[in-house]
C-alpha positions as CSV (number, residue, x, y, z in Angstrom):
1,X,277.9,217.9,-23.2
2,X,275.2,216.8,-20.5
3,X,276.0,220.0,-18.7
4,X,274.8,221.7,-22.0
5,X,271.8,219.0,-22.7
6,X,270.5,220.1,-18.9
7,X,270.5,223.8,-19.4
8,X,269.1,223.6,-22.8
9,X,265.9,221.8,-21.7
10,X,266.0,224.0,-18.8
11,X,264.9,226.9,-21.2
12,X,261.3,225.2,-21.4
13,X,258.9,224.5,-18.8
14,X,257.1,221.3,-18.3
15,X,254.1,223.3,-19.6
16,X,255.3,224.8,-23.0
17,X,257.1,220.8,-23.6
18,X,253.3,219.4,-23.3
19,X,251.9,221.9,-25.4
20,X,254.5,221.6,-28.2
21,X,254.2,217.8,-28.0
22,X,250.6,217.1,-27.1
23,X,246.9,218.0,-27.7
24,X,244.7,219.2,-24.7
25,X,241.6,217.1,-24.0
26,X,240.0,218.5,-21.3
27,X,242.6,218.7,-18.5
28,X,244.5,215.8,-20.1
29,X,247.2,216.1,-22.5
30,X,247.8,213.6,-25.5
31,X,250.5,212.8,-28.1
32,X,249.7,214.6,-31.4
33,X,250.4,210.8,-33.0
34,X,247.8,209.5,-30.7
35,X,245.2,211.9,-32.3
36,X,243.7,209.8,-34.5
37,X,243.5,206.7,-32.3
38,X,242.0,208.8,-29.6
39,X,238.8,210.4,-31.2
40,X,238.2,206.9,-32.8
41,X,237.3,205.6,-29.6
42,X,235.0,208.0,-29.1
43,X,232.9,206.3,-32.1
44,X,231.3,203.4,-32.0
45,X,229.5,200.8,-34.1
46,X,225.8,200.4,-33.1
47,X,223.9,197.0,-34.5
48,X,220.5,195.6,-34.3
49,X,220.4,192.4,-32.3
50,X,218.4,189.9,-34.6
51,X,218.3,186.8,-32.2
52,X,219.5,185.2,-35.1
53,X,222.0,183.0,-34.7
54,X,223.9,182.8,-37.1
55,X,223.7,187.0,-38.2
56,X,223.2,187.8,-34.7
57,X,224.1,191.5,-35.4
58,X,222.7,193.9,-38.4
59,X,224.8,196.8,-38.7
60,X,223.3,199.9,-38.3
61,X,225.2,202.7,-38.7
62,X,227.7,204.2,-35.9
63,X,226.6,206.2,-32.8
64,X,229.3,208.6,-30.5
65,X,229.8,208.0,-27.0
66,X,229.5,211.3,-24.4
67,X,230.1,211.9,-20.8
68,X,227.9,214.9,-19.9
69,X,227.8,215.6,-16.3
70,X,228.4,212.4,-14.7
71,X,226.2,210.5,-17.3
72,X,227.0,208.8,-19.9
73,X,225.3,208.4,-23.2
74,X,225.4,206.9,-26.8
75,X,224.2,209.7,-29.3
76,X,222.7,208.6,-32.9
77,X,220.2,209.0,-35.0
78,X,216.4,208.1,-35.0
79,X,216.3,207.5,-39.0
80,X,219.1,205.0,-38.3
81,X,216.6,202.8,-36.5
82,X,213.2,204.3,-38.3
83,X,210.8,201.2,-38.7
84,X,213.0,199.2,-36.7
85,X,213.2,198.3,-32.6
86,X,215.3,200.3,-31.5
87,X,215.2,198.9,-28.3
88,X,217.3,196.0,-30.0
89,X,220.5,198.3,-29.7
90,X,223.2,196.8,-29.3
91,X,226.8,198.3,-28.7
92,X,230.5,196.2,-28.1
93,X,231.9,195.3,-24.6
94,X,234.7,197.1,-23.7
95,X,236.5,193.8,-24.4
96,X,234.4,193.6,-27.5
97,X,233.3,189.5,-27.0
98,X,230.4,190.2,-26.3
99,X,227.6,193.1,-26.4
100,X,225.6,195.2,-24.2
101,X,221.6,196.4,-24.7
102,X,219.5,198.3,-23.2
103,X,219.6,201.9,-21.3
104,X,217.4,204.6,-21.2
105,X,215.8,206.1,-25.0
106,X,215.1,209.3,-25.8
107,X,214.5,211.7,-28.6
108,X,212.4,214.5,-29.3
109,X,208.4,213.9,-29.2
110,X,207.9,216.4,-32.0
111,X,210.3,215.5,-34.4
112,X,210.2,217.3,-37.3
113,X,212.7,217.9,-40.1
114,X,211.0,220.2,-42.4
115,X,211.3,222.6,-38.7
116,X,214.7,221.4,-37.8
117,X,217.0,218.2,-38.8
118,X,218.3,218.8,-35.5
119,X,215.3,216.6,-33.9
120,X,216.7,213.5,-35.6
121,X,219.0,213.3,-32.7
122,X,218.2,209.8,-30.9
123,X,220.0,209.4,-27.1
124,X,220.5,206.5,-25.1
125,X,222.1,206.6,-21.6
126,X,224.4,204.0,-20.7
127,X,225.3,205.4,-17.2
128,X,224.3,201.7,-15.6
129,X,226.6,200.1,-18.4
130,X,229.6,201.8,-17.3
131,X,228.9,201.4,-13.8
132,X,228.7,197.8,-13.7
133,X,232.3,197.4,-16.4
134,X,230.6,196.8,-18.9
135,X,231.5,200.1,-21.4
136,X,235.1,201.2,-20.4
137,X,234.2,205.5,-19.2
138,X,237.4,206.0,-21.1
139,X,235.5,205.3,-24.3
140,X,233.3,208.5,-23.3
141,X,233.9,212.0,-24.6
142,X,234.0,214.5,-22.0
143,X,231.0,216.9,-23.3
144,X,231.0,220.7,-22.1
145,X,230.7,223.8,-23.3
146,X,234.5,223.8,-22.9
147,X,234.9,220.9,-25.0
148,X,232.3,222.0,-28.1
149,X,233.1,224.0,-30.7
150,X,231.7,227.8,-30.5
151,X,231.5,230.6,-33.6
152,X,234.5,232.3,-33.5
153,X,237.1,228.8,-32.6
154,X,239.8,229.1,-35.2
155,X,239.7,225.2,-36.6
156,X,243.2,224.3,-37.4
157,X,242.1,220.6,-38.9
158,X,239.0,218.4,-38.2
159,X,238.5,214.4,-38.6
160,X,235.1,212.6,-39.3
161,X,234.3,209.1,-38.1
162,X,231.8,206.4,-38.8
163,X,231.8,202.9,-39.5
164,X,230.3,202.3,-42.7
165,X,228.0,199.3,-43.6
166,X,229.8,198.0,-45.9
167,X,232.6,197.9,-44.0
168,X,231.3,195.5,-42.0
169,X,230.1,192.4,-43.3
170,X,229.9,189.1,-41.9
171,X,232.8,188.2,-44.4
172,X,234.3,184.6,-42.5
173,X,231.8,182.4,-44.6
174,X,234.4,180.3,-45.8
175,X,234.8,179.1,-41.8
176,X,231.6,178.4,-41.6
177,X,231.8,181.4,-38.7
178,X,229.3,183.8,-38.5
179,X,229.8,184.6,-34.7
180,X,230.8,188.5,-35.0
181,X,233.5,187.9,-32.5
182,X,235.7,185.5,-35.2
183,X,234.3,187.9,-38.0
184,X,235.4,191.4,-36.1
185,X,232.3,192.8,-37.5
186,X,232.4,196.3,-36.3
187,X,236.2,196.7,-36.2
188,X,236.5,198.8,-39.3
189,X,236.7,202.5,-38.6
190,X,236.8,205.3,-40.8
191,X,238.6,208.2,-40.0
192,X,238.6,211.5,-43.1
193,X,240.0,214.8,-42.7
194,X,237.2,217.4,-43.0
195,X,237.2,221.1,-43.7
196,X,233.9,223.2,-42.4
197,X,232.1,224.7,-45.2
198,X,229.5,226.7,-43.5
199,X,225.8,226.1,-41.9
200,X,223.7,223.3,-43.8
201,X,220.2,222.8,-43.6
202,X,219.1,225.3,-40.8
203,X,221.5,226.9,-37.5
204,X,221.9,223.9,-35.5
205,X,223.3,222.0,-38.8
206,X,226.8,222.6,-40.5
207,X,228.7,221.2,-43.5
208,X,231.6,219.7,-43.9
209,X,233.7,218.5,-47.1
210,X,236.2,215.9,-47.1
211,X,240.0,217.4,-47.9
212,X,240.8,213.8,-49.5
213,X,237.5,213.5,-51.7
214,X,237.2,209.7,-51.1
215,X,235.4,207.3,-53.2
216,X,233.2,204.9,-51.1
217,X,230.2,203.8,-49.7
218,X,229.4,206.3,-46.4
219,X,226.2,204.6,-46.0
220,X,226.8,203.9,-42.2
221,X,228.2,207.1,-41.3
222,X,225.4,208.8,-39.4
223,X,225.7,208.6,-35.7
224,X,229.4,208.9,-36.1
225,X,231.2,212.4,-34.7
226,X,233.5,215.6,-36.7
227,X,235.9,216.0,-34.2
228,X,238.2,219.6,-34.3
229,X,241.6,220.8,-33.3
230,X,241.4,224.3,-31.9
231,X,244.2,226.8,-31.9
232,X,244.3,228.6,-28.4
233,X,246.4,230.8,-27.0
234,X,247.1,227.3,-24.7
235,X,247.9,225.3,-27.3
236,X,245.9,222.6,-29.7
237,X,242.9,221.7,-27.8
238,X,240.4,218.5,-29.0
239,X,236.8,219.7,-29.2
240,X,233.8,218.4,-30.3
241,X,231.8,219.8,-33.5
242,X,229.2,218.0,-33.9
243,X,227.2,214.2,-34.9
244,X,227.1,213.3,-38.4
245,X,223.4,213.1,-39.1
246,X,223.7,212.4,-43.2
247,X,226.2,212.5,-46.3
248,X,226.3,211.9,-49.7
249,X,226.7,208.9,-51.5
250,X,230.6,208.8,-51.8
251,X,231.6,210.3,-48.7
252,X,232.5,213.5,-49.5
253,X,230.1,215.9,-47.7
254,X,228.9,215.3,-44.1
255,X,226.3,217.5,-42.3
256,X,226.4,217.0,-38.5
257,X,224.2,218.6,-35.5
258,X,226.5,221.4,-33.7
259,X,228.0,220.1,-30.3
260,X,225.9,222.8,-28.2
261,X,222.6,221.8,-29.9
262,X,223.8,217.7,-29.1
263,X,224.0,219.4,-25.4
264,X,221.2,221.3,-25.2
265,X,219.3,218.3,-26.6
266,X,220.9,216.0,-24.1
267,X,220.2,218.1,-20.6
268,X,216.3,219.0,-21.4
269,X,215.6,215.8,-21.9
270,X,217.5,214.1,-19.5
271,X,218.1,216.9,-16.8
272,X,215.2,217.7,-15.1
């Protein structure tokens, strides 16, 4: 009976097992049951440090951690921090006791939405971050034009993430304990399966609906990423589509920028 066992598996090469059992992500190949807990690291909650302490973090939406080229970055959006410092960004340690601030800002000088909703893209590198332990480089997407959805990918399911506000409240009163690391403020994640429904606003914008049509608050939910499988003739490959820039009320319809505009975005004004 082992005899048979050994000959059977023999039929299948180590390479046609992976791709049956696993997603590609990059060169790296993942359990399909993994998928889910994969991209959601990839998302992060972003707060506003208050000083306060006892609400020492305001929530402020969610913001999607990138590897582009050896440098890593935390990409949001500027309305998510309109009229406030964002300076005052703050993210989770890898451990998440404590929190990191800080890195380099930049977003487009001429924003201008009526032109494109594109430049509400906000960027923050957080190369120094992971260089000194602070933000685990796992945590980090590996952005490239391999890795981003292009016209023509044949989608065979999508997931959107964000970490809505309501989601996370400081909610421990009854302790008396409104440290966020006995609350877990931040450790509620979202995770919806999406279907693309077509360019949004202008070209650098899509749309996509939510298959489950799910009742809730998705204030929260810009910064966070649409993440896509990809049929290939290689198998199911992760890709990037794009950051969740607005949706409506109930969560329901997301518009995100495209992947290649994020990266286009991310080398002019960082690469040069």
């Amino acid at each position: 009976m082992l005899d048979n066992l050994d000959s059977l598996y023999r039929q299948f090469s180590i390479q046609e097992v992976q791709n049956e059992a696993s997603l590609k992500l990059g060169n790296v190949y993942i359990p399909h049951r993994n998928l889910s807990e994969t991209v959601s690291s990839f998302c992060s909650p972003i707060f506003e440090e208050t000083g306060n302490i006892d609400y020492q973090l305001v929530p402020r939406g969610s913001a999607t951690f990138l590897k582009h080229r050896n440098r890593y970055f935390a990409v949001l959006t500027y309305h998510q921090f309109l009229n406030q410092d964002y300076e005052k960004a703050a993210f989770f340690c890898s451990e998440n006791s404590s929190i990191v601030k800080g890195g380099t800002f930049r977003w487009l000088e001429n924003r201008n939405l009526e032109d494109t909703h594109s430049s509400d893209l906000l960027l923050i590198e957080l190369t120094e971050a992971v260089q000194k332990g602070l933000l685990n480089s796992s945590r980090f997407f590996p952005l490239s034009t391999a890795n981003s959805i292009k016209n023509g990918d044949k989608i065979y399911s999508s997931l959107a993430l964000g970490f809505a506000v309501d989601d996370q409240k400081y909610d421990n009163e009854e302790l008396e304990a409104y440290d966020f690391r006995l609350n877990r403020i931040g450790s509620v994640v979202r995770v919806l399966e999406v279907s693309y429904s077509g360019d949004s606003f202008d070209d650098t914008v899509c749309r996509w609906n939510s298959s489950d049509k799910p009742v809730f608050n998705a204030n929260g939910f810009s910064g966070g990423g649409v993440f896509s499988l990809i049929e290939t003739s290689k198998g199911l490959e992760i890709k990037l589509a794009g950051i969740v820039i607005t949706s409506n009320s109930v969560g329901s319809i997301f518009h995100t920028i495209k992947a290649d505009t994020v990266m286009r975005y991310i080398t002019s004004l960082f690469d040069h």
